[in-house]
N, C-alpha and C positions, 0 to 999 in steps of 0.2 A: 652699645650706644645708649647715653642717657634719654630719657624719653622726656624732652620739653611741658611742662605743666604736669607732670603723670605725678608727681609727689614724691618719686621715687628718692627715698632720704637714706637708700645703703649707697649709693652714690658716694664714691669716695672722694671726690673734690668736695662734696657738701662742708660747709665753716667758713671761717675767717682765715684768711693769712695775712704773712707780716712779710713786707718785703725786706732780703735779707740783704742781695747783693745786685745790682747792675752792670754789666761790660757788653762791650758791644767791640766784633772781628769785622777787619773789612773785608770785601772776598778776595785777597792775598793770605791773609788770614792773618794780617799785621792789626794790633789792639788801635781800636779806636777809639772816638772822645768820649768820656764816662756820661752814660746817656742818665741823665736826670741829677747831673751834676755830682759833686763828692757828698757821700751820704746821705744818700735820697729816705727818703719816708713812706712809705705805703701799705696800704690795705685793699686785697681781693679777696669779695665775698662770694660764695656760690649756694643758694639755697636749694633745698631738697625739690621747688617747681617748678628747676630750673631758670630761674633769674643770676646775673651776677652783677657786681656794680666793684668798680677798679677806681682806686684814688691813688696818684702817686705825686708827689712831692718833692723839690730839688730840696735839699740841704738848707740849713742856713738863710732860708728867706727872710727878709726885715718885714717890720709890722707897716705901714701902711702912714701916713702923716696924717694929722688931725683934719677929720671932714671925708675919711676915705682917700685920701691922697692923691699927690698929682698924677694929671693924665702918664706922665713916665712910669710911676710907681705902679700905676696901674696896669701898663703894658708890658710889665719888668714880675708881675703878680700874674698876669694872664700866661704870662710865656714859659713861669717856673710852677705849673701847675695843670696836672693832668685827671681827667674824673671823668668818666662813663657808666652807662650802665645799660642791660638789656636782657635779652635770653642768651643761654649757651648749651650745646650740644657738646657732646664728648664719643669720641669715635676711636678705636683704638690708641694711638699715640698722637691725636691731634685734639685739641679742644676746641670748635668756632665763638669766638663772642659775636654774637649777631645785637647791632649795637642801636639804640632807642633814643639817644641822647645821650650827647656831649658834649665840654666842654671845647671842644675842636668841634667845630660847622663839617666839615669834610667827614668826621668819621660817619655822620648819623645816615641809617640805612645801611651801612656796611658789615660786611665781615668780616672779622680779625681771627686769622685762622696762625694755630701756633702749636707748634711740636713741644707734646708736654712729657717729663717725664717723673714718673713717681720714687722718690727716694726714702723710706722713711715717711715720717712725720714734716719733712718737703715737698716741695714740688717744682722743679724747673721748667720754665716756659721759654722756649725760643722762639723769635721771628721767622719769617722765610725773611731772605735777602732784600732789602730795603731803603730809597735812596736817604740818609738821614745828611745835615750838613753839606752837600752835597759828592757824598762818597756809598756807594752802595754797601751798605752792613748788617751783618746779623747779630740780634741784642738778644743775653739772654738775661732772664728774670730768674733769681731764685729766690720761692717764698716757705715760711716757714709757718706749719699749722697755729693758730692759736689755743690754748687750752679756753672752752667754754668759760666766759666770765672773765678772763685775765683780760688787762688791761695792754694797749698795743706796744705803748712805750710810756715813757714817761716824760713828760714837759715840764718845763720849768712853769709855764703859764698853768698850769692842772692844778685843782682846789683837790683837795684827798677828799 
């Protein structure tokens, strides 16, 4: 079990990942709706004191209309955009994000507890079963290590 604030940096989640892929089985275990839209974007950190902080991103989102944009754009931005962050624990094959703040009201105070598995320089994170759309489903995440200093992806909007 990792030991929250202990420092402890052989911790093998410790880095940056890239998120690589998203799907999501409903429990017939027929594929559900691609959760964070086609070609999502993200980044999960986990520091050696135990903090970790999650950003995921739908695809394709548009920039925003002069002034910060209208209230639609705005709720069209809140609803294509996922970001927390807090302490986590790591226990055999489950990791808990115990969560401090978020971009979702309902997450904060909670735990986000997910069956992880180590592959490689990956790592695959599933949900337990979960009502999403209204159909109960399990999503799973797979992220990919960053090398130290590598940059996550590359944006058209990014100055070199």
């Amino acid at each position: 079990m990792s030991n929250v604030g202990s420092g402890n940096t052989d911790d093998k989640l410790v880095g940056t990942w890239k998120l690589l892929s998203a799907s999501s089985t409903t429990s017939g275990g027929e594929r559900g709706d691609t959760p964070y839209g086609p070609n999502p974007v993200g980044l999960l950190t986990y520091t050696g004191d135990g903090r970790v902080t999650a950003m995921i991103s739908y695809g394709g989102r548009k920039s925003l209309s002069f002034g910060g944009g209208t209230v639609e754009e705005q709720a069209e931005a809140f609803k294509t955009f996922l970001a927390y962050a807090g302490r986590y624990t790591l226990s055999g094959d489950k990791v808990t994000h115990h969560i401090e703040v978020s971009s979702i009201p309902n997450y904060m105070g909670k735990d986000l507890v997910r069956r992880i598995e180590f592959e490689g320089d990956q790592i695959v994170l599933v949900t337990p079963p979960t009502p999403v759309n209204g159909k109960i489903q399990t999503v799973k995440l797979i992220w990919q290590r960053l090398p130290v200093g590598a940059p996550a992806a590359s944006h058209p909007m990014a100055r070199p």
